[in-house]
C-alpha positions in Angstrom: 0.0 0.0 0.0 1.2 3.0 -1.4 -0.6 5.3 1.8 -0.1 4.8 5.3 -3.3 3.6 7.0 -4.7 4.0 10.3 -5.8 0.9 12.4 -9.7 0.7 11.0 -8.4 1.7 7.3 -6.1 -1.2 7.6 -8.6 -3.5 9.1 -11.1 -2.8 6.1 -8.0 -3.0 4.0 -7.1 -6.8 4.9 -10.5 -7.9 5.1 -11.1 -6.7 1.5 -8.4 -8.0 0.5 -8.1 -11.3 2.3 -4.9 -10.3 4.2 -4.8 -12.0 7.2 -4.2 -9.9 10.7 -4.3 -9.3 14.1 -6.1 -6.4 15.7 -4.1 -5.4 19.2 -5.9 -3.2 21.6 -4.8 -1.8 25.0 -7.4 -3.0 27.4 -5.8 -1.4 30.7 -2.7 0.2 32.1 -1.0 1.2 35.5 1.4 3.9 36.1 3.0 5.7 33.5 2.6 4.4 29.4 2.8 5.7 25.8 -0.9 5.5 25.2 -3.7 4.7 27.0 -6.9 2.1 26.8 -9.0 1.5 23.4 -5.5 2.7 21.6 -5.5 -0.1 18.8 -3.3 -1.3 16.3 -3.2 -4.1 13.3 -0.7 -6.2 12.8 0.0 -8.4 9.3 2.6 -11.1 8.6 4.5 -7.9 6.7 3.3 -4.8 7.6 1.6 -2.8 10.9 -0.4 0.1 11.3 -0.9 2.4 14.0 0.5 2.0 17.4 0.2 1.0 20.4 3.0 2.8 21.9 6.2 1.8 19.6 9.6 0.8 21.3 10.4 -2.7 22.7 6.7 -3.1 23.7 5.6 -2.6 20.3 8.3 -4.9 19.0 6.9 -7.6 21.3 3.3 -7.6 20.7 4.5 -7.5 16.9 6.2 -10.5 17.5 4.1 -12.6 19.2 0.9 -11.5 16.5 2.9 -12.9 14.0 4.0 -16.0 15.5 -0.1 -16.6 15.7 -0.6 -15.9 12.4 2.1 -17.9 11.1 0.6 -21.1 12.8 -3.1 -20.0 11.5 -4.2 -19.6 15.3 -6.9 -17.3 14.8 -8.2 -17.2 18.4 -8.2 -14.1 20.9 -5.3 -14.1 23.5 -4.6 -11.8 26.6 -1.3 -10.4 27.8 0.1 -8.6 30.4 3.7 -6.3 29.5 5.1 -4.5 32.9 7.4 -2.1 31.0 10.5 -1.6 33.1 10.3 -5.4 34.7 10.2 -7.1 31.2 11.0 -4.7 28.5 13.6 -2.2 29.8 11.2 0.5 29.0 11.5 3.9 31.2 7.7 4.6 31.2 7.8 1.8 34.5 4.4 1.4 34.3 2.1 -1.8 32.9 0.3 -2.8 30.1 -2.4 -5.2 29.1 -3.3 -5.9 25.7 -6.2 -8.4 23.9 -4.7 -9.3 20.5 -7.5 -11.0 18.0 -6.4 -12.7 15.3 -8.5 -12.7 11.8 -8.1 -15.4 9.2 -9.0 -13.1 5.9 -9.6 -14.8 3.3 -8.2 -18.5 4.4 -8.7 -20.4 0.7 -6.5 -19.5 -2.2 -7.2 -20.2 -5.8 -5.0 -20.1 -8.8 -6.9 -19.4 -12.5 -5.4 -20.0 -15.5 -7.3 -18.0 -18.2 -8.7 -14.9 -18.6 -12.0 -15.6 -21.2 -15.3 -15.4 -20.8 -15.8 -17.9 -18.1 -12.9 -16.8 -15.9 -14.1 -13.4 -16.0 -17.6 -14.6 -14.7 -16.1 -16.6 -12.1 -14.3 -13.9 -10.6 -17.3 -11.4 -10.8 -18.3 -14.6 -8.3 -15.6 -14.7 -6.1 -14.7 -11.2 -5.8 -18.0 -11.9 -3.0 -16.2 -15.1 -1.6 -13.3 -15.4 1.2 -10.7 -16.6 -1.5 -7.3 -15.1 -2.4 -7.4 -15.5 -6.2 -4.4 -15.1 -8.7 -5.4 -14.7 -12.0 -2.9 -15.4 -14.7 -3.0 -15.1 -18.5 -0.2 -14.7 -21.0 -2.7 -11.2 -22.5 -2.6 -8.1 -20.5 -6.0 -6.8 -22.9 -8.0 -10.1 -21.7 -8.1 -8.7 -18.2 -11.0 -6.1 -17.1 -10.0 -2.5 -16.0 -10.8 -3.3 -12.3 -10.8 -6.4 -10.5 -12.0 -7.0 -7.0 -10.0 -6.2 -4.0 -8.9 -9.9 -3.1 -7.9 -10.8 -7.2 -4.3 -10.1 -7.9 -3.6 -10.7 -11.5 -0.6 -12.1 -13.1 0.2 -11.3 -16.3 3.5 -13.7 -17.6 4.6 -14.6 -21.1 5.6 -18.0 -19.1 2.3 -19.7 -17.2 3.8 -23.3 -17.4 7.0 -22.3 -15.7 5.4 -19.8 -13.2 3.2 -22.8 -12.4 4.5 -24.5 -9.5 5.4 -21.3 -7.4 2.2 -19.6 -8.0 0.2 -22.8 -7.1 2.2 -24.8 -3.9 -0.8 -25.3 -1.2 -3.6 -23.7 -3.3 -6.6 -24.6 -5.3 -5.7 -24.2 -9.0 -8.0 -23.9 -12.1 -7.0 -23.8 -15.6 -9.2 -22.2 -18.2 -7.4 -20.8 -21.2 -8.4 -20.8 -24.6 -5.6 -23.1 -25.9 -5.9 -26.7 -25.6 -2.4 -27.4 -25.8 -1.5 -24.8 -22.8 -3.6 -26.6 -20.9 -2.1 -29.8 -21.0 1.4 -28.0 -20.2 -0.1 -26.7 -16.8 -1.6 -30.3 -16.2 1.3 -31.8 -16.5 3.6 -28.6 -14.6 1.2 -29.4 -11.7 0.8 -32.9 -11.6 5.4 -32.8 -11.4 5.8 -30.4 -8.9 2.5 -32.5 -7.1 2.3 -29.6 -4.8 -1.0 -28.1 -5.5 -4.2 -28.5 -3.5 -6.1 -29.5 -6.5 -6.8 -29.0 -10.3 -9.2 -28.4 -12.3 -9.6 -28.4 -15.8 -12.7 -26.9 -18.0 -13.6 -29.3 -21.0 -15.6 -32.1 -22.4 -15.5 -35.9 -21.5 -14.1 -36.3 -24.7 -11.1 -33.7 -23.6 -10.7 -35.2 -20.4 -10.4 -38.8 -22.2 -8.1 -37.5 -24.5 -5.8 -35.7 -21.8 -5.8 -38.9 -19.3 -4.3 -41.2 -22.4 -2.0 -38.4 -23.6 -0.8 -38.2 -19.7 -0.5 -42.4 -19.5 1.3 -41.9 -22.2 3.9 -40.1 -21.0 4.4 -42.3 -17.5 1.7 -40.4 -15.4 -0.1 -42.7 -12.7 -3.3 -43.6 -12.7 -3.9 -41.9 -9.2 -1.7 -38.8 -10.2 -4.0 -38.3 -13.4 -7.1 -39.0 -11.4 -6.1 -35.4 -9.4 -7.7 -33.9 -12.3 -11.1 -33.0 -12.3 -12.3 -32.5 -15.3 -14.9 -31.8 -16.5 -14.5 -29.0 -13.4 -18.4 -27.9 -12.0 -20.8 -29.7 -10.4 -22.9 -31.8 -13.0 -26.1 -31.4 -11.0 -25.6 -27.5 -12.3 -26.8 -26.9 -16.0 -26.2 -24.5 -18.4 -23.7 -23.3 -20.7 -23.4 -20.0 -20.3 -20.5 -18.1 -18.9 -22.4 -17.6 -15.8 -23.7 -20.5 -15.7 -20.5 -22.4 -15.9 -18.7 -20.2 -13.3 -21.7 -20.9 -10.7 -21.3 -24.5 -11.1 -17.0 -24.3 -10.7 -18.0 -22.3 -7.8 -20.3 -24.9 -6.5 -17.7 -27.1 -6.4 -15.2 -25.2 -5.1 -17.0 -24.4 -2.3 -18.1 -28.0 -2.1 -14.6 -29.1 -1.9 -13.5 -26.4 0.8 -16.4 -25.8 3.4 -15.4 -27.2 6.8 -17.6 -29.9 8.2 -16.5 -28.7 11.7 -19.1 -27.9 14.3 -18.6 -24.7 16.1 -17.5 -25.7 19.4 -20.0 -24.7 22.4 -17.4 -22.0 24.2 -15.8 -19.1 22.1 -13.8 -16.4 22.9 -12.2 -15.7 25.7 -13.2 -17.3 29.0 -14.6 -15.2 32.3 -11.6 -17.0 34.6 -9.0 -15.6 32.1 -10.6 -12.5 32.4 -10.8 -11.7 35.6 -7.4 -13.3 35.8 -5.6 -10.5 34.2 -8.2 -7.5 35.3 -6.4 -8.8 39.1 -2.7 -8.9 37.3 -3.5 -5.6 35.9 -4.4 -3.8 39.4 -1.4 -5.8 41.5 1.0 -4.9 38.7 1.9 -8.7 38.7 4.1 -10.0 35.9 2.3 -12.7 34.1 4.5 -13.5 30.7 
């Protein structure tokens, strides 16, 4: 981001966008501190905005927001900082801070192809919590404005740029040329480090592709990684639209947790009242 952002710009920056982050606020405090309760500040796995005081305290909370983020713990955690006793601060007072952690957008999708039924797609998922990249090898097939969580890749190489752009992450590939596809099928089924593929076609096509790949040594289980034809079959039409619903369908299908929500969220009373009584004694609780 070209601007600096305040903490609620920044927050409606990464949830547009899919960034994951970590909203810090200063519930309480104790003697003498660089700001004072309800100052806020977000925290990315890059990037921070706002603050909640700077120096080593900063530098801490920083720290330990991005060590949640890393390991995808998006729960809410409380923590106590005495200044002087912990952090060789000269303010000597205390601080206690609740840092939330937000997912964003936690699915990532790769498209290959920028025609008709890509562009549909992503009029789709510019309304879903995906990351999508969006490559094509023609700068004039993409749309003046994208939504906020597409990044778009123009490269005069998609096969090569393949395997970095796609490692963990759903991939789709769309293009208009038959033969491109079957590069990126078989870039993605060596590097083997994608979520998943799909590829847009007929049963003919996908026939065709699966003995071209046995031809050329592929497994039967690797080959089978490819869905194709990609949508949901109980979804008709042939439209643009139509097609992009039913790939969404299943992408959404393939990607929805089956998890129940668990009966207790958030943060507990006990904890709570736990640091409200570290906060007024001054007690070191790290």
């Amino acid at each position: 981001m070209e601007r600096r952002l305040n903490w609620y710009q920044a927050v409606a920056h990464c949830e547009q966008t899919g960034i994951p982050y970590a909203l810090v606020t200063i519930l309480g405090v104790t003697g003498s501190v660089p700001r004072e309760p309800a100052s806020k500040m977000v925290v990315t796995g890059d990037h921070s905005y706002d603050t909640v005081g700077g120096g080593h305290l900063e530098y801490r909370i920083c720290q330990q927001a991005r060590e949640r983020l890393a390991r995808a713990d998006y729960t809410s955690e409380l923590a106590h900082f005495p200044l002087a006793a912990s952090l060789g601060q000269c303010c000597g007072g205390s601080v206690s801070v609740l840092l939330e952690a937000h997912p964003g957008c936690e699915q990532q999708l790769v498209i290959f192809g920028a025609g008709h039924v890509a562009r549909a797609l992503v009029t789709i998922l510019g309304e879903l919590p995906w990351r999508v990249t969006w490559v094509d090898e023609r700068a004039d097939q993409f749309p003046a404005e994208v939504p906020a969580n597409v990044h778009v890749h123009r490269t005069d190489d998609p096969v090569g740029d393949a395997p970095m752009l796609c490692s963990g992450k759903q991939v789709l590939i769309l293009t208009h040329n038959h033969q491109l596809d079957f590069d990126l099928c078989r870039a993605l089924l060596d590097s083997a480090t994608c979520a998943g593929i799909g590829l847009i076609g007929s049963n003919t096509k996908a026939e065709r592709f699966r003995h071209r790949l046995e031809h050329r040594g592929y497994a039967t289980a690797d080959i089978g990684r490819i869905r194709c034809p990609v949508g949901r079959a109980d979804v008709p039409g042939k439209r643009p639209m139509e097609v992009a619903v039913s790939i969404a369908s299943e992408l959404l299908a393939l990607t929805t947790a089956t998890t129940g929500t668990a009966q207790r969220r958030g943060l507990p009373w006990k904890e709570l009242r736990g640091l409200i009584q570290k906060t007024e004694s001054g007690e070191r609780t790290e």
